[in-house]
C-alpha positions as a printed Julia matrix, in Angstrom:
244×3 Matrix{Float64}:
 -12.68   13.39   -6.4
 -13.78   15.21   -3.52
 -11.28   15.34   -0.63
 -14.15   15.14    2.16
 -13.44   11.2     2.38
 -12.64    9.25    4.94
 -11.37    6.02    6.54
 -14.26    4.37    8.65
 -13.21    1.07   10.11
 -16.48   -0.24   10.91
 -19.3    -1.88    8.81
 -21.29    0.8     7.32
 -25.17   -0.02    6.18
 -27.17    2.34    4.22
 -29.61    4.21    6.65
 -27.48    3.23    9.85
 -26.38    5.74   12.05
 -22.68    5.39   12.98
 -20.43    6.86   15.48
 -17.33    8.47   13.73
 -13.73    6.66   15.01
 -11.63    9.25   16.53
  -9.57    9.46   13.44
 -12.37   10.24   10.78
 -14.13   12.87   13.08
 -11.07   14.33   14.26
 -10.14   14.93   10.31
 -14.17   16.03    9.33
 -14.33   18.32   12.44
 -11.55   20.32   13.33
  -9.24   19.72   10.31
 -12.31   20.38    7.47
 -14.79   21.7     9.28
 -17.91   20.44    8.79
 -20.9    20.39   10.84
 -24.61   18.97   11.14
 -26.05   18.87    7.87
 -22.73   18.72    6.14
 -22.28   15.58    3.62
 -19.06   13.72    3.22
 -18.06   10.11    1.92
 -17.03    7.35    4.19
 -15.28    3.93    3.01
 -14.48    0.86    5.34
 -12.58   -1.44    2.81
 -15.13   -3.19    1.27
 -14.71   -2.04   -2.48
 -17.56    1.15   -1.5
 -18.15    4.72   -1.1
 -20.75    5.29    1.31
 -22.26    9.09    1.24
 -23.52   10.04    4.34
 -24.59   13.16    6.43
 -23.44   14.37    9.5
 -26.56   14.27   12.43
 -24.37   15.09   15.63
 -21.37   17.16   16.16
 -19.85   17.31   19.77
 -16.71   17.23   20.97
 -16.27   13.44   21.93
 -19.28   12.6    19.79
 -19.86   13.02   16.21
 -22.61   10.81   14.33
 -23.61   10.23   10.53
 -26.63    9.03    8.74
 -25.29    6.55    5.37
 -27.44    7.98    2.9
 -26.32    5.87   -0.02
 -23.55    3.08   -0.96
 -21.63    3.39   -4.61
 -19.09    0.14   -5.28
 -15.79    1.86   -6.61
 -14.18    0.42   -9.76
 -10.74    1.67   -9.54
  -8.47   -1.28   -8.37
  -5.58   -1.52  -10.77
  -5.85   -5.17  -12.48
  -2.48   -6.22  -11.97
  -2.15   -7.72   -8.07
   0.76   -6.43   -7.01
   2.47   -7.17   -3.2
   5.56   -5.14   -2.48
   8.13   -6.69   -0.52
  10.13   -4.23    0.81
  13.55   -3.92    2.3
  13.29   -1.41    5.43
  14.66    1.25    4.71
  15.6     4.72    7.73
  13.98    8.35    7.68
  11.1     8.79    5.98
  12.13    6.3     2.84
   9.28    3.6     3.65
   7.07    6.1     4.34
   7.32    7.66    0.9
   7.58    4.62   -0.73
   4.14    3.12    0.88
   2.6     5.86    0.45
   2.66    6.56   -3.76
   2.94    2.33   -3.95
  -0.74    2.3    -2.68
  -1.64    5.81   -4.88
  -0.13    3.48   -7.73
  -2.54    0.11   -6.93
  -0.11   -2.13   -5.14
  -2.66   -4.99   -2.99
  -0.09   -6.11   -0.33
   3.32   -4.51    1.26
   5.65   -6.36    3.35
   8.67   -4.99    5.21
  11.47   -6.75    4.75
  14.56   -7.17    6.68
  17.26   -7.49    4.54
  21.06   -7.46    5.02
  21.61   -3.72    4.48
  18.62   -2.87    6.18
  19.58    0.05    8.86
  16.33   -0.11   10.94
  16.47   -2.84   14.11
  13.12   -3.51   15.43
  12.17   -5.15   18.56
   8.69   -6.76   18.7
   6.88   -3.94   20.29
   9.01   -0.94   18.12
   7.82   -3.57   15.22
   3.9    -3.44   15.75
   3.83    0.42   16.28
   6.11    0.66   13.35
   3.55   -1.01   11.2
   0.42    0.6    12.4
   2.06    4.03   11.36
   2.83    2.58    8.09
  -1.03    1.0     7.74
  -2.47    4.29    8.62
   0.15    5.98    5.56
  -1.69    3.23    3.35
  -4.93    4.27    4.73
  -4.31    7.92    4.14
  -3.26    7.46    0.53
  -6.22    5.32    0.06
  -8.79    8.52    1.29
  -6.47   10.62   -1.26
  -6.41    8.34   -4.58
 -10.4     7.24   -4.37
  -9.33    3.69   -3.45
 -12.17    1.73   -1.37
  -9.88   -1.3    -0.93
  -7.3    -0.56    1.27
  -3.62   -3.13    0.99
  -2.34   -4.75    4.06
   1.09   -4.08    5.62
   2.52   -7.27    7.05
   4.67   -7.67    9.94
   8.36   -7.38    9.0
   9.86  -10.56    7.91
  13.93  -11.83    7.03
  14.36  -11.84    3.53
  15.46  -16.18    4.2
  11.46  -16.6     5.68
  10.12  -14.48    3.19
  11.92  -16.33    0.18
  11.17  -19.94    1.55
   7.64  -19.36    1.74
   5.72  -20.59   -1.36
   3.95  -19.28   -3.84
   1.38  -20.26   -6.8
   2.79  -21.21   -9.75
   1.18  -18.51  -11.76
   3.1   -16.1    -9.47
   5.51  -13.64  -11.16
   8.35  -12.91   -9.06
  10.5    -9.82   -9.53
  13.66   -8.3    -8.02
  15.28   -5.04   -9.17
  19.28   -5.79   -9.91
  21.32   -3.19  -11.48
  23.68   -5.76  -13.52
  20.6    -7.67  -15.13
  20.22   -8.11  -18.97
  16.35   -8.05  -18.31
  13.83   -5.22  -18.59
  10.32   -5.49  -17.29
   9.25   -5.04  -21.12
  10.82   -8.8   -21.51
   8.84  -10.17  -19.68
   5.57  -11.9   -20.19
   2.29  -10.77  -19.06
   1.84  -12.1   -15.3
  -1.95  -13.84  -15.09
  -1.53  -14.34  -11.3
   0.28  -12.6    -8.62
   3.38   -9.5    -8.89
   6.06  -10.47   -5.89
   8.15   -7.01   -7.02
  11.27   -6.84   -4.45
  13.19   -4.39   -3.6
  15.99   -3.91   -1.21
  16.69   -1.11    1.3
  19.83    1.27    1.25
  22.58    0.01   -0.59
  20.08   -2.61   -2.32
  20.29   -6.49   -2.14
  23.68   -7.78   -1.24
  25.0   -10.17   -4.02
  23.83  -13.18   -1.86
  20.48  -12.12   -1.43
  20.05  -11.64   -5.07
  21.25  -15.12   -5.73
  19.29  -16.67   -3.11
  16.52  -14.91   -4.66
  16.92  -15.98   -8.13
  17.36  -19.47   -7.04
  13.54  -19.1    -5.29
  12.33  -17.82   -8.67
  13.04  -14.0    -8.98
  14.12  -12.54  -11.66
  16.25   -9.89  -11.82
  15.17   -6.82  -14.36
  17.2    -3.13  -14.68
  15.51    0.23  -14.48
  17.9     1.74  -17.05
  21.24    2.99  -16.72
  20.58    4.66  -13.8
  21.11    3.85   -9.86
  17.35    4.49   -8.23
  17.13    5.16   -4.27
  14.74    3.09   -2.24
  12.28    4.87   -1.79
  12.34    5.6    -6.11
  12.96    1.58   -7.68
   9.58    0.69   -6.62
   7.3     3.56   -8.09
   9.55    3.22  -11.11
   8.86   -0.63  -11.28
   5.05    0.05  -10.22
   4.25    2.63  -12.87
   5.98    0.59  -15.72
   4.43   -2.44  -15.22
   0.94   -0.52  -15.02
   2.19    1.0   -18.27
   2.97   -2.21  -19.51
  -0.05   -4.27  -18.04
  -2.23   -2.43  -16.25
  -4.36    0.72  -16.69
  -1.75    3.43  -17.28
């Protein structure tokens, strides 16, 4: 997979001439180097690579001819939305970033009793464009043309009273369960995997959980960090159900 592949948030037509975003020619011109004539691959989210050539290269103006469209088959088959419990440092950001590298459709912060970050409203919506631009980024590295949403962060009490189909397979990590994710049946429908931030889910929050329809598997004998239960959880049930 060739790294010269970016993020293009506009509708891309084959033989159209687009203007790069800031972001995309920023990366192709000063961080890779290219210049007229030079080919790379653009994706907007729409399940395609588009390859296209670079026509105009200026310094607040660089332009690309879409040459051809492929559709991208490499969506894992399990739909997976990570509810996760916000976690400080660089701990979401690590996590988001190999959860999309490992398929995950959907991630959603989640405030949770241990949870050390505090956002206000504005902190909140800057907080989750840098964490939509970490999926987008691990999207342009992994070859994936569909790129997962990351939600506004939600309390764990609104995020547990909201509903769900009844094909939905709901999943929280808990240390003391008797469960493994090899137990378990294969999900038809929907993954809910949640996990909680430092410290993990208080004891009430697990039993609230449960009592919404979670179930609460083990990862071994072992204690995982935050930022580690998830990709654990991820890659097994890939292993299990998926394409691994």
């Amino acid at each position: 997979m060739s790294n010269l592949r970016f993020f293009e948030p506009q509708n891309l037509q084959v033989g159209s001439l687009v203007t790069l975003s800031e972001n995309a020619a920023t990366h192709a011109t000063k961080v890779m180097r290219l210049n007229i004539g030079d080919t790379l691959t653009l994706f907007c989210g729409d399940g395609a690579d588009y390859a296209c050539e670079l026509t105009s290269v200026q310094k607040n103006l660089v332009m690309a001819r879409v040459q051809s469209k492929q559709t991208i088959d490499n969506e894992s088959p399990l739909n997976i939305s990570l509810l996760l419990g916000m976690s400080a440092g660089d701990r979401m950001d690590i996590a988001i970033q190999k959860a999309v590298e490992l398929g995950v459709n959907r991630i959603v912060p989640v405030k949770t009793e241990r949870s050390v970050v505090k956002l206000d409203e504005e902190k909140a919506k800057k907080r989750v464009t840098h964490w939509q631009n970490i999926a987008i980024a691990a999207c342009e590295q992994s070859g994936r043309a569909l790129v997962p949403k990351v939600e506004a962060p939600v309390a764990l009490s609104t995020l547990l009273a909201k509903p769900c189909a009844n094909d939905t397979l709901r999943i929280t990590l808990d240390p003391l369960a008797d469960k493994k994710l090899a137990n378990l049946t294969k999900p038809v429908g929907e993954i809910q995997l949640l996990i909680g931030a430092e410290g993990g889910l208080s004891t009430n929050e697990i039993a609230l959980a449960s009592q919404q329809g979670f179930v609460g598997v083990q990862l071994g004998k072992r204690i995982l960090r935050t930022e580690t239960a998830p990709l654990a959880a991820i890659a097994v049930m890939n292993a299990l159900w998926g394409d691994l």
